[in-house]
LUMSERO-998216 format. One record per atom (N, C-alpha, C, O, CB): residue number from 1; atom name; x, y, z; chain. Coordinates in nm, 3 decimals, padded with zeros to 5 digits. Glycine has a CB too. Example, Ala and Ser with C-alpha at 12.3 -4.5 7.8 and 13.67 -1.06 7.14 Angstrom:
// residues 2
(rec 1 "N" (01.319 -00.569 00.780) "A") (rec 1 "CA" (01.230 -00.450 00.780) "A") (rec 1 "C" (01.320 -00.330 00.780) "A") (rec 1 "O" (01.424 -00.332 00.846) "A") (rec 1 "CB" (01.131 -00.447 00.905) "A") (rec 2 "N" (01.285 -00.225 00.708) "A") (rec 2 "CA" (01.367 -00.106 00.714) "A") (rec 2 "C" (01.290 00.003 00.787) "A") (rec 2 "O" (01.341 00.114 00.804) "A") (rec 2 "CB" (01.408 -00.060 00.572) "A") 
***
This chain:
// residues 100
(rec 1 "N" (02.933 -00.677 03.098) "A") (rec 1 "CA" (02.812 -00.722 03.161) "A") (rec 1 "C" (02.832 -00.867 03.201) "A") (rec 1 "O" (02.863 -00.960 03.128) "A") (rec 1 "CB" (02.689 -00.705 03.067) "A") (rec 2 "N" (02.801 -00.868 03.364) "A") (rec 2 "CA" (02.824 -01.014 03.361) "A") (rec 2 "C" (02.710 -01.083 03.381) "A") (rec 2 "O" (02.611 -01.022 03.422) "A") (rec 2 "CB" (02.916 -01.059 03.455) "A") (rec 3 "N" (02.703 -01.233 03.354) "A") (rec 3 "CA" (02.630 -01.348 03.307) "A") (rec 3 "C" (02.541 -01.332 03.487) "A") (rec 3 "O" (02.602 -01.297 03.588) "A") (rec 3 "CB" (02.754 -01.523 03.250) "A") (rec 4 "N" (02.422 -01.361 03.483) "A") (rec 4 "CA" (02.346 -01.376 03.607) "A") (rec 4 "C" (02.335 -01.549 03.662) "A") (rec 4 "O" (02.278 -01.646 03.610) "A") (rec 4 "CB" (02.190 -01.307 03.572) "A") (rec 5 "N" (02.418 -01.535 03.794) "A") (rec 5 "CA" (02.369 -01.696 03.828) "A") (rec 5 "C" (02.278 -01.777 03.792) "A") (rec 5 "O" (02.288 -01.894 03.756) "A") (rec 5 "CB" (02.340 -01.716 03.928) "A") (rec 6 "N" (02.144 -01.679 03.808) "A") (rec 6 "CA" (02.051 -01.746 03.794) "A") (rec 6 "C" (01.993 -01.775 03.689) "A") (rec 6 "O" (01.893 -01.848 03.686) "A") (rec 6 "CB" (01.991 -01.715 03.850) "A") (rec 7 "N" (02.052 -01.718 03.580) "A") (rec 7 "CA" (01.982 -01.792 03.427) "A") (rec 7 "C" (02.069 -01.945 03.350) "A") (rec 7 "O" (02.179 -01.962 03.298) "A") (rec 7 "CB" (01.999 -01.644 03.282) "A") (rec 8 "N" (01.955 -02.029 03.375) "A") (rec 8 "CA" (01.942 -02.143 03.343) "A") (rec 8 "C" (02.048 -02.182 03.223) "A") (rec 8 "O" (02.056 -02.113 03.122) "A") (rec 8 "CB" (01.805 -02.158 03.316) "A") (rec 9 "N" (02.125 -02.297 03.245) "A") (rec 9 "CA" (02.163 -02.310 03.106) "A") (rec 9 "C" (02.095 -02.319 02.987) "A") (rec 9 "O" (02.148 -02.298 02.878) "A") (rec 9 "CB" (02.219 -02.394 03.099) "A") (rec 10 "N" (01.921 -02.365 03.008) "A") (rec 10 "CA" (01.809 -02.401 02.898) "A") (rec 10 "C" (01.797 -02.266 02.889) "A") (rec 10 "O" (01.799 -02.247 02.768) "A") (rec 10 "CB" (01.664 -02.497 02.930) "A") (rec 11 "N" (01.783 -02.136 02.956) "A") (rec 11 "CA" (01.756 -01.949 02.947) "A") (rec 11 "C" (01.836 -01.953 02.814) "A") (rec 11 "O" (01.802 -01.959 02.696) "A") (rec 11 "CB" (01.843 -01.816 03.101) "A") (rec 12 "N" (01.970 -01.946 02.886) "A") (rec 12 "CA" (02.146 -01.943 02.819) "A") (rec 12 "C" (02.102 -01.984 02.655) "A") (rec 12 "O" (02.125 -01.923 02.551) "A") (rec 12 "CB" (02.289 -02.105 02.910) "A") (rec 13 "N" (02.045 -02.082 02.672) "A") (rec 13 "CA" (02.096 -02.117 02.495) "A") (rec 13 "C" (01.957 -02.061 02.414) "A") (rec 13 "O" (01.955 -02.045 02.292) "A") (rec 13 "CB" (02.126 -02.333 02.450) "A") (rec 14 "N" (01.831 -02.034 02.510) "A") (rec 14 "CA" (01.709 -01.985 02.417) "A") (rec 14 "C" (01.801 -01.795 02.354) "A") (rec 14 "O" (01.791 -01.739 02.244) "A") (rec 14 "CB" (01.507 -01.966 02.560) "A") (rec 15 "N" (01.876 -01.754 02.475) "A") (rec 15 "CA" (01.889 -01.612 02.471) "A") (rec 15 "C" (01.958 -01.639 02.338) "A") (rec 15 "O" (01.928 -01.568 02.242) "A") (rec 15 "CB" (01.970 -01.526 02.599) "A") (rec 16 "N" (02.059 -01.747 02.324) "A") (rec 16 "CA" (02.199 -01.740 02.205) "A") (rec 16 "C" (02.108 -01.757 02.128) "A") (rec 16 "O" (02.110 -01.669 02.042) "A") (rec 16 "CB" (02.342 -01.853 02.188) "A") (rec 17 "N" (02.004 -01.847 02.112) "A") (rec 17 "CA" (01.943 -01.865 01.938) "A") (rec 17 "C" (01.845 -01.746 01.917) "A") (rec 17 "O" (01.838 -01.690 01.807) "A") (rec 17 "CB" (01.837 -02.032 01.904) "A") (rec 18 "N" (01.767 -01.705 02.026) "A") (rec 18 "CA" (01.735 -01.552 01.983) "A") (rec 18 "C" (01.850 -01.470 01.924) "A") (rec 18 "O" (01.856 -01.426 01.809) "A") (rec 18 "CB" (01.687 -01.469 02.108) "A") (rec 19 "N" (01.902 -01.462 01.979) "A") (rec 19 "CA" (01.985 -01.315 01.964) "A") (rec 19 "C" (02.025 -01.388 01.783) "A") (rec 19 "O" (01.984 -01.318 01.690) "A") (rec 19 "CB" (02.173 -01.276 02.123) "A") (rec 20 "N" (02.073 -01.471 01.758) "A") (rec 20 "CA" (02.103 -01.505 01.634) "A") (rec 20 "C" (01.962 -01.462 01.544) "A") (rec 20 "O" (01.949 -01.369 01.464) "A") (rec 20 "CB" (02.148 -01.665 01.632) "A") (rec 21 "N" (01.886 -01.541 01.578) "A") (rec 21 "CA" (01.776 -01.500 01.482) "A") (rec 21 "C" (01.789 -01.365 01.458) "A") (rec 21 "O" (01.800 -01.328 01.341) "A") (rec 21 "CB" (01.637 -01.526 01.529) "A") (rec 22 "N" (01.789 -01.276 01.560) "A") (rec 22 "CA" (01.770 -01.129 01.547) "A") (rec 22 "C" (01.870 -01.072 01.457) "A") (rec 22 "O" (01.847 -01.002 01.358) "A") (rec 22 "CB" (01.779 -01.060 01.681) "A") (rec 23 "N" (01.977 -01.109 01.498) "A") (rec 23 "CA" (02.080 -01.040 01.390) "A") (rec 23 "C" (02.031 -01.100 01.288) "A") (rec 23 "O" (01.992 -01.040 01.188) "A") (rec 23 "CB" (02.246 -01.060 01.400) "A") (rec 24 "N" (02.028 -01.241 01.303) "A") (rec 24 "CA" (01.970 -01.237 01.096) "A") (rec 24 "C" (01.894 -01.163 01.017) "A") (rec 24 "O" (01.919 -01.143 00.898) "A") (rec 24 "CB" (01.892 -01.340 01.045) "A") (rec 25 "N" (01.782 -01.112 01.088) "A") (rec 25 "CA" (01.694 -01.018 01.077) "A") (rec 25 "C" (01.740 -00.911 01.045) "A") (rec 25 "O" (01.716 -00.846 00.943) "A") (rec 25 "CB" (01.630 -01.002 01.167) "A") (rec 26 "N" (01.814 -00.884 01.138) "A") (rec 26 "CA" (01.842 -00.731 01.124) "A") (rec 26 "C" (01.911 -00.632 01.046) "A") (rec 26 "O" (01.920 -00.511 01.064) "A") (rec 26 "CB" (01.883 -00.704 01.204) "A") (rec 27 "N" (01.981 -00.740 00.910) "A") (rec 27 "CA" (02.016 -00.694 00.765) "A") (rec 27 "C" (01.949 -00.662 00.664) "A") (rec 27 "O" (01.928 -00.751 00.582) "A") (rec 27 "CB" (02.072 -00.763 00.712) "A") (rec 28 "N" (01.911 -00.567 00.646) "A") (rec 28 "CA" (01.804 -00.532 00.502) "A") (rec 28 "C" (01.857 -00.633 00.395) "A") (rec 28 "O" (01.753 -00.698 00.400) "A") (rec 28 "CB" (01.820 -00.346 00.426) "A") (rec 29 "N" (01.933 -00.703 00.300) "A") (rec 29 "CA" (01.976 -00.757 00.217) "A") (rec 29 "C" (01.947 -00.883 00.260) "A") (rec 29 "O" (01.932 -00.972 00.175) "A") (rec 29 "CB" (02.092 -00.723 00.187) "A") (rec 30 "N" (01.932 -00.916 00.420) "A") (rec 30 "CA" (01.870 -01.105 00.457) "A") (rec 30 "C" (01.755 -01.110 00.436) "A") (rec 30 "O" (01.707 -01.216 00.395) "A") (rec 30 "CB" (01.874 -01.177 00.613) "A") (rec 31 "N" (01.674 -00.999 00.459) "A") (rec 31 "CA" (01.511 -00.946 00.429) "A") (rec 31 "C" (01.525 -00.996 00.329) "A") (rec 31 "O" (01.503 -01.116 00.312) "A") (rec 31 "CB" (01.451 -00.790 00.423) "A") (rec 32 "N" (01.562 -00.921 00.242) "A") (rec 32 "CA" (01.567 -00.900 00.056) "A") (rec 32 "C" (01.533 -01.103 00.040) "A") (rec 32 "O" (01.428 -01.159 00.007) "A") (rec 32 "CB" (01.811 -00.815 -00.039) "A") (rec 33 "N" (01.628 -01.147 00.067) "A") (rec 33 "CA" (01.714 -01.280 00.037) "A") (rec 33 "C" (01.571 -01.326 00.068) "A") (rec 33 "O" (01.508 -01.362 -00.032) "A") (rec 33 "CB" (01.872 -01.340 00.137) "A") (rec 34 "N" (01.497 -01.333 00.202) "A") (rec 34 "CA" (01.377 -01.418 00.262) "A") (rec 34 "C" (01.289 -01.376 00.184) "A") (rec 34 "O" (01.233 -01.476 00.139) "A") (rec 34 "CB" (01.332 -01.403 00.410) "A") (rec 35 "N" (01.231 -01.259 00.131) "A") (rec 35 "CA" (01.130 -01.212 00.076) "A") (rec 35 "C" (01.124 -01.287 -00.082) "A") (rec 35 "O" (01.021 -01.319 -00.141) "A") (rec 35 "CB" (01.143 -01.055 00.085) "A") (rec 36 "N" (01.240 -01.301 -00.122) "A") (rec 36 "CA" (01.304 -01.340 -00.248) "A") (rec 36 "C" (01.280 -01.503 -00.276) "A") (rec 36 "O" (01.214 -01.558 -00.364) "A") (rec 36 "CB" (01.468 -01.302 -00.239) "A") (rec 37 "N" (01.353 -01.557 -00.173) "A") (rec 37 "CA" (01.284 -01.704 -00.125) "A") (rec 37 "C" (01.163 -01.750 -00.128) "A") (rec 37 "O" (01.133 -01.847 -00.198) "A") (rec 37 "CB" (01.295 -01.727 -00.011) "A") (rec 38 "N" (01.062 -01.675 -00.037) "A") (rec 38 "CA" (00.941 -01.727 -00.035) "A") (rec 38 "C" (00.840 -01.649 -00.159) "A") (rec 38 "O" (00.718 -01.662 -00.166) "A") (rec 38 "CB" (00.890 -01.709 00.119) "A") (rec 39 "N" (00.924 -01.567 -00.251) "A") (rec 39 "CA" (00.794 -01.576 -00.341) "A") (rec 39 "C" (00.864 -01.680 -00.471) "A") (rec 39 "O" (00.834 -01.663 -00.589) "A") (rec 39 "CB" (00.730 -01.391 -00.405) "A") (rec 40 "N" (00.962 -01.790 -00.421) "A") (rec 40 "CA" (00.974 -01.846 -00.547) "A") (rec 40 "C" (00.965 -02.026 -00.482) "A") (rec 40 "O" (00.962 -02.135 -00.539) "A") (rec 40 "CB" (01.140 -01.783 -00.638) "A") (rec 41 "N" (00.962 -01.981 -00.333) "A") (rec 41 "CA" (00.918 -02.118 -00.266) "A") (rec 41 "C" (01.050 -02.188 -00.289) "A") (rec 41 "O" (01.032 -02.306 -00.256) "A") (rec 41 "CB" (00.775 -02.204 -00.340) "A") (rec 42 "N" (01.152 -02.174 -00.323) "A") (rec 42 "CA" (01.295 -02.251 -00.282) "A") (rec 42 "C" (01.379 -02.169 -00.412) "A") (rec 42 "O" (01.326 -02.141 -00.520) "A") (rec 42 "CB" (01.293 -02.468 -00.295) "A") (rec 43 "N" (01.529 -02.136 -00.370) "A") (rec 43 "CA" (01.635 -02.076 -00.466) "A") (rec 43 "C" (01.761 -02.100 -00.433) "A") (rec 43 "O" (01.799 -02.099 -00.316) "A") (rec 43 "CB" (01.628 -01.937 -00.478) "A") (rec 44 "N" (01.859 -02.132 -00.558) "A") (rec 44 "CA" (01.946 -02.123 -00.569) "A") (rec 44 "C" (02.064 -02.033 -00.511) "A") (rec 44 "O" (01.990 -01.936 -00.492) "A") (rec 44 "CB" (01.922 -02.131 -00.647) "A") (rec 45 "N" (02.142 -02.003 -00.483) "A") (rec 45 "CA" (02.241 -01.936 -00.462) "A") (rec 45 "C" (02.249 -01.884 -00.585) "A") (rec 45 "O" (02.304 -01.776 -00.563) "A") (rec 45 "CB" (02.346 -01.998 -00.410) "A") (rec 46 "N" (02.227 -01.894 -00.720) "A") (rec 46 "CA" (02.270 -01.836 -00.859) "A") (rec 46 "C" (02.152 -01.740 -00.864) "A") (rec 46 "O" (02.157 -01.620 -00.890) "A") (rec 46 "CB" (02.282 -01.953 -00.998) "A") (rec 47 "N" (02.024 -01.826 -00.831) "A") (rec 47 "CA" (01.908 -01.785 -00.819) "A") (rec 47 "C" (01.909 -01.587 -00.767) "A") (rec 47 "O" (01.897 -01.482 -00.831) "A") (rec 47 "CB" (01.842 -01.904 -00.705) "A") (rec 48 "N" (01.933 -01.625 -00.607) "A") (rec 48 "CA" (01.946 -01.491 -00.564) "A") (rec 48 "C" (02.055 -01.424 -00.566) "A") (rec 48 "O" (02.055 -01.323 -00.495) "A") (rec 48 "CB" (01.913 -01.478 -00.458) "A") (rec 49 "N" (02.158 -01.449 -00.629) "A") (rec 49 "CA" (02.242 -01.297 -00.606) "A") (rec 49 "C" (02.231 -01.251 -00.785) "A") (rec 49 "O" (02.279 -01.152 -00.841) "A") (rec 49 "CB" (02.461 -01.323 -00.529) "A") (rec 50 "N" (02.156 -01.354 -00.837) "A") (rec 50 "CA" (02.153 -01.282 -00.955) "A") (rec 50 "C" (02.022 -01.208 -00.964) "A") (rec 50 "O" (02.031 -01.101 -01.024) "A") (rec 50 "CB" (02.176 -01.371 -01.072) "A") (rec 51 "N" (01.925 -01.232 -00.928) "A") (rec 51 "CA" (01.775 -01.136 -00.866) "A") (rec 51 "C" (01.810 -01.029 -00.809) "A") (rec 51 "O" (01.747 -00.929 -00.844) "A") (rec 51 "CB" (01.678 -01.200 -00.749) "A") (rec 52 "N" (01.883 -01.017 -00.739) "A") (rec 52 "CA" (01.923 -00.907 -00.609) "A") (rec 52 "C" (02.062 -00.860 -00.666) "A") (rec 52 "O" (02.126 -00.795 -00.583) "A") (rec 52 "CB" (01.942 -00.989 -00.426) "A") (rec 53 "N" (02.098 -00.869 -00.734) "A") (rec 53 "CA" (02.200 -00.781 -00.832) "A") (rec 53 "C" (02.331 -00.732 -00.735) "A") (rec 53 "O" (02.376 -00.621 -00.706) "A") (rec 53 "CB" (02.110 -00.626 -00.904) "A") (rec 54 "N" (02.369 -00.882 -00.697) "A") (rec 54 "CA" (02.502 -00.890 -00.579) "A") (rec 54 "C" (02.589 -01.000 -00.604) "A") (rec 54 "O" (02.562 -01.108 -00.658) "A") (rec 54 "CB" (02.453 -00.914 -00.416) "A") (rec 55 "N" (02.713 -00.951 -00.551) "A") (rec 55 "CA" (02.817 -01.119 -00.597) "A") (rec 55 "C" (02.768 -01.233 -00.521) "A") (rec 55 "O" (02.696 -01.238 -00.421) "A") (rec 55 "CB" (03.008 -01.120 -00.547) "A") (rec 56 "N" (02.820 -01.319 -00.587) "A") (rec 56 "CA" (02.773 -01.445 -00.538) "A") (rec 56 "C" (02.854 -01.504 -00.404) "A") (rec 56 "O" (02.835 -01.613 -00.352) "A") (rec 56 "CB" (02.786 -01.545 -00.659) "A") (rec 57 "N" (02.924 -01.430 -00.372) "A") (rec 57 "CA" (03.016 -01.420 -00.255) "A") (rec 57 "C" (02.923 -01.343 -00.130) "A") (rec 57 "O" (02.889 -01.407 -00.030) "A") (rec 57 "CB" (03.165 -01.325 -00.302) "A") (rec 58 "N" (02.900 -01.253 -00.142) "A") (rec 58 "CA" (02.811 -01.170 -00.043) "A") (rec 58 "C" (02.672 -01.264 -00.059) "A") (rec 58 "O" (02.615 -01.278 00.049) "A") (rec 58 "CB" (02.790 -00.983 -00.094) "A") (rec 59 "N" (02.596 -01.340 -00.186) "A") (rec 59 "CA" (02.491 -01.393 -00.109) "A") (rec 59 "C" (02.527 -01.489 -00.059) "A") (rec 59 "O" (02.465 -01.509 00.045) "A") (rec 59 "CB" (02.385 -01.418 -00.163) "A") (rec 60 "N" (02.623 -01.588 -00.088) "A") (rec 60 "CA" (02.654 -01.689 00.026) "A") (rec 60 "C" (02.682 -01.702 00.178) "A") (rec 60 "O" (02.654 -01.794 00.254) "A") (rec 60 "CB" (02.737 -01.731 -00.004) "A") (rec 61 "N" (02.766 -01.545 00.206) "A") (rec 61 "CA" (02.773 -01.547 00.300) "A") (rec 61 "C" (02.645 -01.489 00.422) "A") (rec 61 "O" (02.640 -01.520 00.541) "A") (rec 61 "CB" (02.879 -01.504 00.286) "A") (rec 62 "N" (02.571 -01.416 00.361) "A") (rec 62 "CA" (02.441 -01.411 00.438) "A") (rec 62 "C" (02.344 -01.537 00.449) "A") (rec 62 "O" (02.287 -01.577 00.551) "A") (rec 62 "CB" (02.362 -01.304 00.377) "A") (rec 63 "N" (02.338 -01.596 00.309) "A") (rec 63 "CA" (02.278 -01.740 00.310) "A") (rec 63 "C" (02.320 -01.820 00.433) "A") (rec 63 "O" (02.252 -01.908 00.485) "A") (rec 63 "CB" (02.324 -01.822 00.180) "A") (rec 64 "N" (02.434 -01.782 00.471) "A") (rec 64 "CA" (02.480 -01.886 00.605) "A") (rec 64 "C" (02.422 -01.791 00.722) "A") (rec 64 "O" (02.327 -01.837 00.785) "A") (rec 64 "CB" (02.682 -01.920 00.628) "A") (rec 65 "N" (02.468 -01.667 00.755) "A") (rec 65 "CA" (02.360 -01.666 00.878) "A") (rec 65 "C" (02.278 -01.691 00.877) "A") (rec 65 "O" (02.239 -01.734 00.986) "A") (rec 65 "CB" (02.326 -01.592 00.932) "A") (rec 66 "N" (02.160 -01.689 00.748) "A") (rec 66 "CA" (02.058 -01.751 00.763) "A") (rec 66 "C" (02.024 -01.870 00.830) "A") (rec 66 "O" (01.949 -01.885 00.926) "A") (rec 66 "CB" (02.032 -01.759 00.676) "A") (rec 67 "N" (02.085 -01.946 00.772) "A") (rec 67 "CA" (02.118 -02.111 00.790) "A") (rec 67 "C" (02.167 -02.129 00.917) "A") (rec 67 "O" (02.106 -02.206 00.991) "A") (rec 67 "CB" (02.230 -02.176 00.689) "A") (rec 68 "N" (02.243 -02.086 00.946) "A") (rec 68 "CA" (02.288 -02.107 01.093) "A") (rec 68 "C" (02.153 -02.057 01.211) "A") (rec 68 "O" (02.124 -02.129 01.305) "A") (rec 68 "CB" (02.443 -02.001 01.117) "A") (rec 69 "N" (02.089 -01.934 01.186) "A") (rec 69 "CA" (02.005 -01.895 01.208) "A") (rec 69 "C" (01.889 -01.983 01.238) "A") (rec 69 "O" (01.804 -01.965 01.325) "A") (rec 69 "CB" (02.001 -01.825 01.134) "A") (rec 70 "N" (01.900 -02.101 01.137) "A") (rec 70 "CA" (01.754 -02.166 01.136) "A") (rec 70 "C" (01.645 -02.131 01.063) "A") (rec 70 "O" (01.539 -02.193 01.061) "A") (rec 70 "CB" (01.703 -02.161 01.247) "A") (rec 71 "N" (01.673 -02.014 00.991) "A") (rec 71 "CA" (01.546 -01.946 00.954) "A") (rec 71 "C" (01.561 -02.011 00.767) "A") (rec 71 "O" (01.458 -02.029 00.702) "A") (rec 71 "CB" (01.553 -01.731 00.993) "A") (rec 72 "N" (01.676 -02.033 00.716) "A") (rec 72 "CA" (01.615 -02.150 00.578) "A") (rec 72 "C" (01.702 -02.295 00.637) "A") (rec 72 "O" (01.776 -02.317 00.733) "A") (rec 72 "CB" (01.690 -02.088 00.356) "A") (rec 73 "N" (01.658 -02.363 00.541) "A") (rec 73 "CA" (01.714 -02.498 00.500) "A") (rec 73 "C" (01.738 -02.550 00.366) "A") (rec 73 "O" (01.677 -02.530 00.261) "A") (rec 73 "CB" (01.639 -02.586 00.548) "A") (rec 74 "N" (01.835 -02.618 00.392) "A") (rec 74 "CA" (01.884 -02.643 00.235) "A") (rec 74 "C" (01.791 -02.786 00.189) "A") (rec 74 "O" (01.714 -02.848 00.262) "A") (rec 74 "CB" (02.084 -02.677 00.226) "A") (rec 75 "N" (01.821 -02.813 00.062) "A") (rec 75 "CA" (01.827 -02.912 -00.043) "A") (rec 75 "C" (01.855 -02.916 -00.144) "A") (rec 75 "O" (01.832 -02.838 -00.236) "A") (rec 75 "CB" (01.760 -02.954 -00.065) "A") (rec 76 "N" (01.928 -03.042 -00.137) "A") (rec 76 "CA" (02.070 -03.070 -00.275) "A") (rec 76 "C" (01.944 -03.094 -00.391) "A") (rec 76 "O" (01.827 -03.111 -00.358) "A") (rec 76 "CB" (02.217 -03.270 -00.250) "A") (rec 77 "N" (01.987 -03.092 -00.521) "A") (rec 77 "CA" (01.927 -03.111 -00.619) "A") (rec 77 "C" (02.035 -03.141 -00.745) "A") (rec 77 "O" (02.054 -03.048 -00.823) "A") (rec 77 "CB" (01.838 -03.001 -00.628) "A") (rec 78 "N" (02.090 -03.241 -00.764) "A") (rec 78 "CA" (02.202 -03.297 -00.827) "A") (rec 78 "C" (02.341 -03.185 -00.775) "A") (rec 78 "O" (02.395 -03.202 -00.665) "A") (rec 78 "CB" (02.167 -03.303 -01.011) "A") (rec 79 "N" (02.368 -03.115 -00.835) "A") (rec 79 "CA" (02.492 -02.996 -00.828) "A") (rec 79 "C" (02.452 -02.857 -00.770) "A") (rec 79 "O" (02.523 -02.758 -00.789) "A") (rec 79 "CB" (02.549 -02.960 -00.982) "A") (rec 80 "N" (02.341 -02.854 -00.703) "A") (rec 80 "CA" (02.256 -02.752 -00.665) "A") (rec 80 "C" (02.219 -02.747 -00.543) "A") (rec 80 "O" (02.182 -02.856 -00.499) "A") (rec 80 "CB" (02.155 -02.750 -00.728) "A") (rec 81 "N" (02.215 -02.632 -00.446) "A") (rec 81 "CA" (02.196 -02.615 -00.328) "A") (rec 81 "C" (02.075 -02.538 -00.343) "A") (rec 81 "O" (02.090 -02.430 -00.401) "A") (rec 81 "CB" (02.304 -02.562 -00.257) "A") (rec 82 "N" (01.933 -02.575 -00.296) "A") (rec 82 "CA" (01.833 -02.485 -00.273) "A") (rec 82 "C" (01.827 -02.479 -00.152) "A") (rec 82 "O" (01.852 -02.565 -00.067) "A") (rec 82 "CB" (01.716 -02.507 -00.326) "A") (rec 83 "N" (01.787 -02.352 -00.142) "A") (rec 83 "CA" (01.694 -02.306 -00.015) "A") (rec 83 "C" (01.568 -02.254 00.024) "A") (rec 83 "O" (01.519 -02.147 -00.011) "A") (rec 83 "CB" (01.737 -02.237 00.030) "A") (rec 84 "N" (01.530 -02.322 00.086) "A") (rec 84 "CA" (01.362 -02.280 00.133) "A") (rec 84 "C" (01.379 -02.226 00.278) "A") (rec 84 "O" (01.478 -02.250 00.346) "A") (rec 84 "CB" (01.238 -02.432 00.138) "A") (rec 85 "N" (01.262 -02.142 00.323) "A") (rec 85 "CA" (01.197 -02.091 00.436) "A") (rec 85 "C" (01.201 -02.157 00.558) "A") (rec 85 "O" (01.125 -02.251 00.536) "A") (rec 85 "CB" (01.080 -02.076 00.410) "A") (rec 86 "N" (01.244 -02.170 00.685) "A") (rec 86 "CA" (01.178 -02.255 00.772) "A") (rec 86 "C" (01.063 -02.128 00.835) "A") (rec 86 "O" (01.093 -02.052 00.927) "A") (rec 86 "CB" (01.297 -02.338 00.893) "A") (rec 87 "N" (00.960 -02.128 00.777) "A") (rec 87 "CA" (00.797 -02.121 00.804) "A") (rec 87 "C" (00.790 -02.100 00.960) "A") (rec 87 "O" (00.798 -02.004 01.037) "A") (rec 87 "CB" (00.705 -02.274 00.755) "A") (rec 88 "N" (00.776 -02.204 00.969) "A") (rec 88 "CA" (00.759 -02.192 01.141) "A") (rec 88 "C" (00.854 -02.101 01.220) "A") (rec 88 "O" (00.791 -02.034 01.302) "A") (rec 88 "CB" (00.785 -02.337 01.210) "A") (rec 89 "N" (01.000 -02.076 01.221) "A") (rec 89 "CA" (01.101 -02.026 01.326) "A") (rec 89 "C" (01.058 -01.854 01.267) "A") (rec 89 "O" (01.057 -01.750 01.332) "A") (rec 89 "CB" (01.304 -02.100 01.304) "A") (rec 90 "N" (01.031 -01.874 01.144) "A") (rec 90 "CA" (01.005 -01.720 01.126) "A") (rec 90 "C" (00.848 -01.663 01.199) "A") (rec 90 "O" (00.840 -01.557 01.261) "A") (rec 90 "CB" (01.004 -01.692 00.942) "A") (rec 91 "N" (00.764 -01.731 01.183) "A") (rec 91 "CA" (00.648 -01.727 01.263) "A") (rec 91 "C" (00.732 -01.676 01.380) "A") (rec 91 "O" (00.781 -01.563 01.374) "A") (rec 91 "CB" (00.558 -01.871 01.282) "A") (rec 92 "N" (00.755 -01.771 01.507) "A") (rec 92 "CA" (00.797 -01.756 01.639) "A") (rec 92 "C" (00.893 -01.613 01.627) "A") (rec 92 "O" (00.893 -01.543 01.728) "A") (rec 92 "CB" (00.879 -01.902 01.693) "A") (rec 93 "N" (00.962 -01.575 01.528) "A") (rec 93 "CA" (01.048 -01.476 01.535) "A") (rec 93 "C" (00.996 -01.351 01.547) "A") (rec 93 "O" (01.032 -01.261 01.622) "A") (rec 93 "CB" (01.123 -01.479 01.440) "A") (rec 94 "N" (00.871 -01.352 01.434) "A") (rec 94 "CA" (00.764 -01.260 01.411) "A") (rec 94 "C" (00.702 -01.249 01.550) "A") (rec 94 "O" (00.741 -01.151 01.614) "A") (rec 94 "CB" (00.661 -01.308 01.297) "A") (rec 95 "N" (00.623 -01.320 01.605) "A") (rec 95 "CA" (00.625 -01.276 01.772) "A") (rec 95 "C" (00.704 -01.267 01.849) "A") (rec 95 "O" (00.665 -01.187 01.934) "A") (rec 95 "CB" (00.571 -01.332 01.846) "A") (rec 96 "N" (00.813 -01.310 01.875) "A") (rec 96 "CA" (00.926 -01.235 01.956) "A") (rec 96 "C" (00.896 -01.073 01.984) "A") (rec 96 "O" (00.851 -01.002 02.074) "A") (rec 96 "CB" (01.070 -01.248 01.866) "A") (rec 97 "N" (00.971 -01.054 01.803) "A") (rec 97 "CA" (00.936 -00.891 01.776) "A") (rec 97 "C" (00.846 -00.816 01.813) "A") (rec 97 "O" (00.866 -00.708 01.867) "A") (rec 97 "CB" (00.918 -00.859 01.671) "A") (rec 98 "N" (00.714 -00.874 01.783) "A") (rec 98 "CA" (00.646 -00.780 01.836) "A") (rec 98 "C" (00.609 -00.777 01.987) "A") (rec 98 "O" (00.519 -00.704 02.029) "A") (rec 98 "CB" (00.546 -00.778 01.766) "A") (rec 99 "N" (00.670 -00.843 02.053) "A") (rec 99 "CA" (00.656 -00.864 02.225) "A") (rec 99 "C" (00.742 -00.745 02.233) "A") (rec 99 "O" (00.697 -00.645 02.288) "A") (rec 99 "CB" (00.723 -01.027 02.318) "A") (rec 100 "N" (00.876 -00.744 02.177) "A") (rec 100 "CA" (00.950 -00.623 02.228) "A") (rec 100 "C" (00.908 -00.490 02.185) "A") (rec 100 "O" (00.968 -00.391 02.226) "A") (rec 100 "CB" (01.084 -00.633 02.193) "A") 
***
């Protein structure tokens, strides 16, 4: 499929960070991870793969699409990486979806 002249480079990069969001979404186990997150309002990496009964290898590496995603953000806490929600991008994501 090729690229259309006419979409904007500003189109171009809304389409790339959609489409990211979406795949983030679109893993039952990133669900798990977000749902997991916001009922403890910020978690560890030890936090969730030991909740969600997975190596700590597989939650890190979804933790990063997340992150890359936009949809959490970190904070250090001496030797500790938390992560919280970004609230808002999930809002906007949540209507996306239901437009389509």
């Amino acid at each position: 499929m090729s690229t259309s002249p006419l979409l904007s480079t500003a189109n171009r990069q809304r389409l790339k960070a959609s489409t990211s969001i979406m795949r983030a979404l679109a893993h039952p186990l990133r669900i798990q991870m977000l749902l997991y997150i916001d009922g403890c309002e910020s978690a560890c990496v030890n936090d969730i793969f030991q909740a969600l009964k997975i190596k700590q290898a597989v939650a890190s590496q979804h933790l990063r699409v997340l992150r890359q995603a936009d949809l959490v953000y970190t904070q250090r806490q001496g030797k500790f990486i938390f992560y919280a929600l970004q609230y808002d991008k999930i809002g906007r994501a949540s209507l996306i979806a239901r437009e389509i």
